[in-house]
N, C-alpha and C positions, 0 to 999 in steps of 0.2 A: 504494500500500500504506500503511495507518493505521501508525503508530508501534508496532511489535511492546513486548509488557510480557513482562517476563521471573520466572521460578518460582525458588526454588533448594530444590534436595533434601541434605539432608544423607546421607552414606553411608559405613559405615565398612568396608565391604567391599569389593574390587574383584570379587568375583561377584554384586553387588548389584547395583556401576554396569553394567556388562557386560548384566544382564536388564531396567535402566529405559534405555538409551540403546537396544536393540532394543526394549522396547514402543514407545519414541519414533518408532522408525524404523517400525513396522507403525504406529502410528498416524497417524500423518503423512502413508503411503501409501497409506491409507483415505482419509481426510480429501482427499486429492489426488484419488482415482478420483470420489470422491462430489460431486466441485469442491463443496469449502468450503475449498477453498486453490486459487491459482496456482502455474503452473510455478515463478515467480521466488519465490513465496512460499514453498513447499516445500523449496528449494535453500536458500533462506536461513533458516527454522528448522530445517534438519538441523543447520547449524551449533553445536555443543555448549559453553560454555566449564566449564573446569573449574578450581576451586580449592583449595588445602589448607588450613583453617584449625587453625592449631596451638593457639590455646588449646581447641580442640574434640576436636584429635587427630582428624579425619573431614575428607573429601573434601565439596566443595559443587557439585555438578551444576545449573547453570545451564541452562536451557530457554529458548528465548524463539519467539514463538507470538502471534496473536491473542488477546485477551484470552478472546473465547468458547471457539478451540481449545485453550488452557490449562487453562480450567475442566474441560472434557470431560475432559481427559487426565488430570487428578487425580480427575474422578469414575470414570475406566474402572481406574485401579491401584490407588486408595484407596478407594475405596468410595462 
């Protein structure tokens, strides 16, 4: 497995994080069905880290992913 690169989303909501950590999770398990990921690969980007940045007052949702299954995943929630 290449050196996974990782996203960070800012979020000030927890019904926010709650609807990007499930697209993560349906997209991941696309990407898995459609093998553009491994088993091992899939287990270990579900892995989420989450941080609180206080000068921002907002939560930081860390993703990490293939550089290409990252692109995709910002182009299927952001446009």
């Amino acid at each position: 497995m290449k050196s996974p690169k990782v996203i960070s989303i800012g979020i000030r909501e927890l019904s926010h994080q709650k609807v990007i950590l499930a697209a993560w999770y349906n997209f991941l398990k696309e990407s898995f069905d459609q093998k553009k990921c491994t088993g091992d690969e899939f287990t270990e980007f579900l892995k989420a880290n989450v941080m609180y940045d206080l000068d921002k007052d907002q939560i930081e949702l860390m993703l990490s992913g293939s550089e290409q299954l990252l692109e995709e995943f910002k182009k299927s929630i952001f446009g």
